[in-house]
N, C-alpha and C positions, 0 to 999 in steps of 0.2 A: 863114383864121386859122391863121395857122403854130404848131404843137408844140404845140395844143390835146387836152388828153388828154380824155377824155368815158367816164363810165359810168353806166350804165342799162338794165335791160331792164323789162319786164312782167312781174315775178314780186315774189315777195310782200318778197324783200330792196328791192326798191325802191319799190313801192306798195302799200299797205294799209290797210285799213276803222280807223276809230276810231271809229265810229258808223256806222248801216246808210246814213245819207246823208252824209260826211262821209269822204273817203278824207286818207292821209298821202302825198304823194310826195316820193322825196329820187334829187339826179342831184349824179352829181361829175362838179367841170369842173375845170382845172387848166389853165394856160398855162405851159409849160415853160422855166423859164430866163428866165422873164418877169415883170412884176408882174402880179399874178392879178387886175385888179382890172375883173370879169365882171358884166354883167348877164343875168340867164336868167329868162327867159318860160315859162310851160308854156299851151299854146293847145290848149283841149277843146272836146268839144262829142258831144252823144247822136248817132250817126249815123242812130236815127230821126226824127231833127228837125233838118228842111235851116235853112239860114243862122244858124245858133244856137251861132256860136263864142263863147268867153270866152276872157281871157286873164287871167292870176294872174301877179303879180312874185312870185317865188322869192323869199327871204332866205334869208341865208349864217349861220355862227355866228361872222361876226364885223359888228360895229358899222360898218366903213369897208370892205367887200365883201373883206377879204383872205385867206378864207378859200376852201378849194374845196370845202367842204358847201352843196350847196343845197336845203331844205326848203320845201315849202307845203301848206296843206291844200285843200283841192277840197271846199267848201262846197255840195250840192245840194240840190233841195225836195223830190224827193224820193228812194228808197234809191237808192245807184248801182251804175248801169249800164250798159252798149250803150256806155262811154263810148271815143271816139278822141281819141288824142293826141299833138304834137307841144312840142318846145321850141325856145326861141329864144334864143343865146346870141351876145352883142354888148358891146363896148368901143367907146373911141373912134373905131378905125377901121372898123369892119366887123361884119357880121351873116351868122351864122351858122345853119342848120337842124342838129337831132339826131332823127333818129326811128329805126325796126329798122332800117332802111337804113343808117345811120349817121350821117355829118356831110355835109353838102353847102350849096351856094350857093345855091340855086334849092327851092322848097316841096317838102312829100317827097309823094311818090305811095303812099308803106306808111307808117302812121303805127302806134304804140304803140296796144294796146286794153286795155282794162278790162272785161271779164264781166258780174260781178254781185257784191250782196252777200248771205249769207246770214247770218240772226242769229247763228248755232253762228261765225262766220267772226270776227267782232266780238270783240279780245284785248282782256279786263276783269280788272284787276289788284283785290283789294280798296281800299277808295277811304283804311280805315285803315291803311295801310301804306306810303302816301305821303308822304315826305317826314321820318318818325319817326326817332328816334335809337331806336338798339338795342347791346346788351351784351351778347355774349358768355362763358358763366361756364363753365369746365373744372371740375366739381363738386367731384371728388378733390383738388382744390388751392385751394376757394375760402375755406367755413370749416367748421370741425369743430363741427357742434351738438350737443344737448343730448344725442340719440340717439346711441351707442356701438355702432363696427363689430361684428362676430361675430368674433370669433377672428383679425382681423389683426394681424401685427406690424404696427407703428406706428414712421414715422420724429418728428423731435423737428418740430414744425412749418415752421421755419425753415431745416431744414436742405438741403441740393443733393438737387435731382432726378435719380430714373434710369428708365430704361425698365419697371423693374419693380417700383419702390418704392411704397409708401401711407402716406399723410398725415391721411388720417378724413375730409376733407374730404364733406357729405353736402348732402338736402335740405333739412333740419333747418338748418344753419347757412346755407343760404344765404334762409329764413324770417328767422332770425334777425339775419340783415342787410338785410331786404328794405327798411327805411328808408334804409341809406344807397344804396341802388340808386337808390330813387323819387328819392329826392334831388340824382342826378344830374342828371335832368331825362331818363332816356332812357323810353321809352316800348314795349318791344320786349326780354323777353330771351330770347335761343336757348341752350341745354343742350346741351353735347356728353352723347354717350349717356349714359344712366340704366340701362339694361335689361338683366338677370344675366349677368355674363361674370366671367372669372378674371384680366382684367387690370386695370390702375389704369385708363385710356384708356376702356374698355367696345367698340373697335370690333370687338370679337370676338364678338359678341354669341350667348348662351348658351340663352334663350327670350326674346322680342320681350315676351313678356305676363306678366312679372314684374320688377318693380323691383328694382334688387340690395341685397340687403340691407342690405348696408354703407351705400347710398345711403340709406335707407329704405324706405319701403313706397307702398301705392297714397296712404293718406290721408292722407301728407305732399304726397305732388304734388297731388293735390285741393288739399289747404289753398295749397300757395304758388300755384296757377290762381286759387281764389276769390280772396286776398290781391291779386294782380296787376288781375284784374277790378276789385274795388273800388275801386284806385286807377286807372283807366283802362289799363290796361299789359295787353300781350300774352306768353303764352309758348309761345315753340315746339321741339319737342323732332326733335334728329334720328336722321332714320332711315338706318338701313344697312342696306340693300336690295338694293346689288351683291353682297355676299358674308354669309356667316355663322359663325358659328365654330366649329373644331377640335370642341370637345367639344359643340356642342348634340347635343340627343337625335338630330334626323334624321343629321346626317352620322359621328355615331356607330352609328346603325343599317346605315348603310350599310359602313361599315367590318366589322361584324359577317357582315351577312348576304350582302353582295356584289347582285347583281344581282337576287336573292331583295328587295333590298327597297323598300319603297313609295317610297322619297323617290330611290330610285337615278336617275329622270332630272331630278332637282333641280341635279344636278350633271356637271358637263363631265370625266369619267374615262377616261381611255385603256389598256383597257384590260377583264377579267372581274372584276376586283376592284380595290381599292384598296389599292396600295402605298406606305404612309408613307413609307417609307425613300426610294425613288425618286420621290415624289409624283408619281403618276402620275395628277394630277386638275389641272386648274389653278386657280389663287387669284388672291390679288390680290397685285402686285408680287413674285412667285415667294414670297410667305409663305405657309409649309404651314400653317399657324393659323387661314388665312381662306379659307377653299374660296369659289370663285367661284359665283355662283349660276345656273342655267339655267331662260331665260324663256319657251322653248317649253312647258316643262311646265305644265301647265293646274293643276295640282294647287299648284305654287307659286305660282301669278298667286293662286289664289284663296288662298291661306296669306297672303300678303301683304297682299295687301289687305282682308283682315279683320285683322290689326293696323292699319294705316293708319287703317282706319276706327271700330276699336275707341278707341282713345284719343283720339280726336276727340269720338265718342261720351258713353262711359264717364269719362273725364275733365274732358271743356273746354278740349283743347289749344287751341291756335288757328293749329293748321299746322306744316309737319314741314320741316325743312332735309334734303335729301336725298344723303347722301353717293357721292363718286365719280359723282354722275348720270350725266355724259358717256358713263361704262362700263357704266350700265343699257339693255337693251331699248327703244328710243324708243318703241315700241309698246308695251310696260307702260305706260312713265311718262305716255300718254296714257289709259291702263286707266284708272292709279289716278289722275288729276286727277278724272278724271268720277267717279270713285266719292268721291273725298273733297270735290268741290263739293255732288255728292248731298248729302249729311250736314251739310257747312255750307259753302256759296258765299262767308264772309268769310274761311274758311281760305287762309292765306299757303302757297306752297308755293315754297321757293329749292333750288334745285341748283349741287350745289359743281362749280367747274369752273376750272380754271386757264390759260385757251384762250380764247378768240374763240366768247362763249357763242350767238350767233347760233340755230342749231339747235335749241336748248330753249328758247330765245322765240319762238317761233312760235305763241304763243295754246293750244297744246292739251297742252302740256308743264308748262312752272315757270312762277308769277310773276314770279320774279325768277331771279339768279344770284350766287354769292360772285365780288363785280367783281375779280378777283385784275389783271388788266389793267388797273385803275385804279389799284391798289397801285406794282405795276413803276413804270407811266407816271410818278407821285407821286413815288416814291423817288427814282426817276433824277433828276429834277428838281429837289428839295429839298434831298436828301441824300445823296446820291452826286456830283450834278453833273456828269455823263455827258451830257445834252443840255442843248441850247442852246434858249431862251424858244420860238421857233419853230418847234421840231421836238415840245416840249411841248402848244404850243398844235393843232399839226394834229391829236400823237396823241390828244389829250381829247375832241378834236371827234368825232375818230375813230370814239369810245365812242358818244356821241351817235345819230352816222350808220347808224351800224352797228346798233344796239339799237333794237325799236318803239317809238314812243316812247309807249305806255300805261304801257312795263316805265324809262320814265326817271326818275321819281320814288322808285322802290320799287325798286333796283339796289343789291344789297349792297355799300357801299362801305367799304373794311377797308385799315387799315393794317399791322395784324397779326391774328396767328390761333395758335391750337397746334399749327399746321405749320409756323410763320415764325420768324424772328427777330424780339426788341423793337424795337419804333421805337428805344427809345431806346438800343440797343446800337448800331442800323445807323446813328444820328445821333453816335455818339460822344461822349453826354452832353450833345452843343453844345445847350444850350436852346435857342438864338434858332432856330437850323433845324425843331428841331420845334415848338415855334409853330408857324411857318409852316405847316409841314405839317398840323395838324389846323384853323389856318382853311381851309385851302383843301378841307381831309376835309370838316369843318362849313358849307361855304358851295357847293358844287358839288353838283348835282342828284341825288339820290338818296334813301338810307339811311345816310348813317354808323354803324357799327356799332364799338364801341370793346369792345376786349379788353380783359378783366378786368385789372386789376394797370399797364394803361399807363396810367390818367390817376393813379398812386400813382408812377410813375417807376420803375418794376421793368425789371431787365433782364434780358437773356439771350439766348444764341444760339438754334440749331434743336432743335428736339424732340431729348432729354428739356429742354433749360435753358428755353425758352421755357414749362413747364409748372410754374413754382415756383407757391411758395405765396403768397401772398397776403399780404402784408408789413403787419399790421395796427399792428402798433407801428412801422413806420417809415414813414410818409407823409412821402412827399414835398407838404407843404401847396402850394407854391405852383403847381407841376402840376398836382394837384388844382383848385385852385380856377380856374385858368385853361380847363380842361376845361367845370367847372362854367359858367362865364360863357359860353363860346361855345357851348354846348347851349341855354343860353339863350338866347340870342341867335338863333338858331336857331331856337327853339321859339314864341318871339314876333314873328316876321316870313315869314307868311304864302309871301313874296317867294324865300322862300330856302328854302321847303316842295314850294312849287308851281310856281315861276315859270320865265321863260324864259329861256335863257341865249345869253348872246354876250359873244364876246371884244371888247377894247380893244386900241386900236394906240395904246398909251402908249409914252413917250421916254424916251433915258436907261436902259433895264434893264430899265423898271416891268413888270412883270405885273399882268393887271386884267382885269375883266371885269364886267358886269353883268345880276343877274336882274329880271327885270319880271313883275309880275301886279299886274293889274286897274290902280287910283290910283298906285301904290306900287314905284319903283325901289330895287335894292341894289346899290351898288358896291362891288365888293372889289378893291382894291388894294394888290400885295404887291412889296415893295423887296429884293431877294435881294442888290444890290451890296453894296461895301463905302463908301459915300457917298450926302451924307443929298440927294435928290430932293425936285422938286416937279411937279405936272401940275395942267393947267387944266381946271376941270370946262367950261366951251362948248366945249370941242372933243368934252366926249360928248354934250351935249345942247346941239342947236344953238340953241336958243330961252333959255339959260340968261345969264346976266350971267356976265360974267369972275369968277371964283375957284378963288386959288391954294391949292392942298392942298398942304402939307407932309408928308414920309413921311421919319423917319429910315432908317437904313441898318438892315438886318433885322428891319425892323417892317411891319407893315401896317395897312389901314385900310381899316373899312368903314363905306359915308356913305351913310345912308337917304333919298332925295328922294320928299319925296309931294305929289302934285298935287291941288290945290282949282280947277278951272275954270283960269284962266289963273295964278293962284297956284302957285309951285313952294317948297316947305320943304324945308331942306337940312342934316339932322342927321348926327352924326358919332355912331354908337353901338357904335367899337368905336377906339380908337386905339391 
């Protein structure tokens, strides 16, 4: 088979436990220059137990094989193990072998192994964090409650943000709004820092174990955790871990005392002392503000992770978004997992990562990751229009292939953030392109996580504009309420929570795809041309009666099919 590209090895990016008897494998196949359209086998079997091959048909993430992802699971009775293995990858003309050896014509003599599993090995995400909408709220900017800073100047609410300005914004007010939160339907919301620093931001964090004032205090966040609880909602707060700030007491002490003091191997110093002027320490992004932190030191591993564990505790968080992760100690961030399931096993833990988060899913790191690669990929797509339908569709799959898939449902999925620009600056106001972009944010496997201020139609460029305030007297209503619908919609269809995903090879432009769990199909199909399309639902389900769907030009539609025994129902509950 000519220009047949093949990857695979025997390590945990391509096979891995999701149960002690139950492994995932995934192999890319690609025909170069050619139509991809592959079949691939994977043929196992215990090598302590002669003549006892199985074979599994792989499936692609596309409906009509044109995809070059290929997944299966490896169903056994009992945990697996001793297991060997080969694939089998064939079209219409010819059959091919893949094993360590590589690709050849004839059965391979080295085939792929599998070890064992051990329970610790089994990556288990919280099972409530699956599939949730979650909201992201910049305190400082959200609403100014009843409680009154300390001594801040105060800009006018509404007015332009700067890197150094304050607005009141606390936790107090965002209590005081916690109805219209719940009311969005999201279920999930993350806090950028809370904890005493001298900037608006807080990522300069001042002591880990004191609310900042301005924010309020410990039994404001009690209250808005119980509040949250009562209504089923989670809250998690993040932690800044890679670095700490200029003025906390340790890196103040060290400035003092020089090499005389306790916290001096906290930090990375070149040098008998610390020299401000030259910063002769290093930070993060060369900002002298944020002294970098050092994880050899035993003395900080344990500092650390008794906050981690403190407000898990002492609070009721329900898990910490971890900033910078990528730049933390991998070996911390596997410290502190086990110390913070210790204390509570439903604890979310996401690390922020702007990269190919691969590394920190590996079961003993994060739950999840801020999907910043899902962002790009979306934009490009929607609103930019930089790639074309098929170089979209590979790179989504991409995400898929690439990510375990315990961590595919619970994958922070973000259009913006208060490191980004607004959707709706990067869309140029055009509403029909964002639609677009948050069905497909609200209908693609994950966590949708919506930043504060974008379903109100707030804009703005990169930090400081992207951190305005919270436009309460100017909603944009019908943003709003379109958000509100698709959360719904969302929140009531299991399919689009949990389900499985694969693409469509629609006509004509169409983008489409459909999730499956259990009775119960969701097709989402989206029209990005500038003419109004139609596509045949038998050509996705081949058992189905002829019917023409209609889709005008920058609209979409999503059509729920649930099956009663031979019975198929064919609702449209989103046009």
């Amino acid at each position: 088979m000519n220009h047949l590209e093949v990857r695979h090895s025997d390590t945990r990016e391509y096979i891995y436990p999701v149960s002690r008897n139950i492994l995932r494998t995934n192999i890319y196949c690609s025909l170069i220059d050619s139509n991809n359209d592959l079949k691939v086998k994977i043929v196992y079997w215990n090598r302590f137990v002669e003549n006892d091959e199985k074979t599994i048909q792989m499936n692609s993430f596309s409906k009509d094989n044109q995809s070059k992802y290929y997944t299966a699971e490896i169903k056994l009775e009992e945990s697996a193990k001793y297991l060997k293995y080969y694939f089998v990858i064939s079209n219409e003309l010819e059959e091919v072998f893949f094993s360590s050896y590589g690709l050849s014509k004839t059965l391979p003599s080295k085939t792929f192994e599998y070890q064992s599993t051990n329970e610790l090995d089994v990556f288990e995400v919280p099972k409530w964090a699956n599939g949730i909408v979650g909201y992201q709220i910049f305190p400082e900017r959200f609403f100014k409650g009843s409680s009154s800073p300390n001594g801040l100047s105060l800009e006018k609410w509404d007015s332009q943000p700067s890197r150094t300005n304050f607005f009141g914004g606390n936790l107090r007010g965002i209590i005081d709004k916690f109805n219209y939160i719940r009311d969005l339907g999201v279920r999930m919301i993350y806090l950028t820092p809370i904890f005493l620093s001298n900037s608006n931001h807080k990522y300069d964090t001042v002591d880990y174990f004191k609310i900042d004032p301005n924010f309020g205090d410990i039994d404001d966040l009690k209250n808005l955790v119980e509040l949250c609880h009562n209504n089923d909602m989670k809250l998690i707060l993040d932690g800044v871990f890679n670095h700490i700030g200029y003025y906390s007491s340790q890196f103040q002490d060290v400035i003092k005392k020089g090499k005389a003091s306790k916290y001096w191997d906290w930090f990375y110093i070149h040098g008998d002392s610390v020299d401000v002027d030259k910063i002769n320490y290093e930070c993060v992004g060369y900002y002298k503000w944020m002294p970098k932190l050092r994880y050899s030191s035993n003395s900080l591993r344990k500092y650390i992770l008794s906050v981690g564990e403190y407000w898990i505790s002492a609070v009721g968080i329900d898990g910490w978004r971890l900033d910078v992760s990528d730049e933390v100690d991998f070996t911390f961030l596997q410290e502190f997992r086990k110390t913070i399931k210790s204390v509570n096993e439903d604890a979310l833990l996401i690390g922020e990562t702007w990269k190919d988060g691969r590394d920190l899913l590996r079961g003993d790191q994060m739950d999840s990751i801020m999907n910043y690669r899902f962002r790009d990929i979306s934009l490009d797509y929607f609103a930019n229009e930089s790639i074309d339908t098929n170089t979209f569709k590979d790179r989504i799959e991409n995400i898929l292939f690439n990510y375990p898939s315990p961590s595919h449902n619970a994958l922070y999925n973000l259009l913006g953030s208060h490191d980004t620009e607004r959707i709706s600056t990067i869309c140029k106001s055009n509403w029909e392109k964002e639609k677009l972009l948050i069905v497909f944010q609200m209908t693609y496997p994950g966590m949708p996580v919506v930043y504060y201020g974008d379903e109100i139609g707030l804009e703005g460029e990169t930090d400081p504009d992207c951190r305005q305030t919270m436009k309460w007297c100017s909603v944009n209503e019908k943003i709003l309420e379109f958000y509100k619908r698709m959360i719904k919609i969302r929140n009531e269809n299991d399919s689009l929570k949990y389900g499985s995903f694969s693409h469509l090879n629609l006509e004509n432009g169409l983008y489409g795809f459909v999730r499956e769990f259990k009775n119960d199909s969701i097709i989402v199909v989206i029209n990005k041309s500038d003419r109004f399309c139609q596509f045949n639902l038998n050509k996705i389900f081949d058992n189905m009666k002829s019917e023409l769907i209609d889709i005008d030009s920058q609209k979409s539609k999503i059509i729920k099919i649930t099956r009663e025994g031979e019975k198929m129902t064919v609702t449209c509950i989103k046009k």
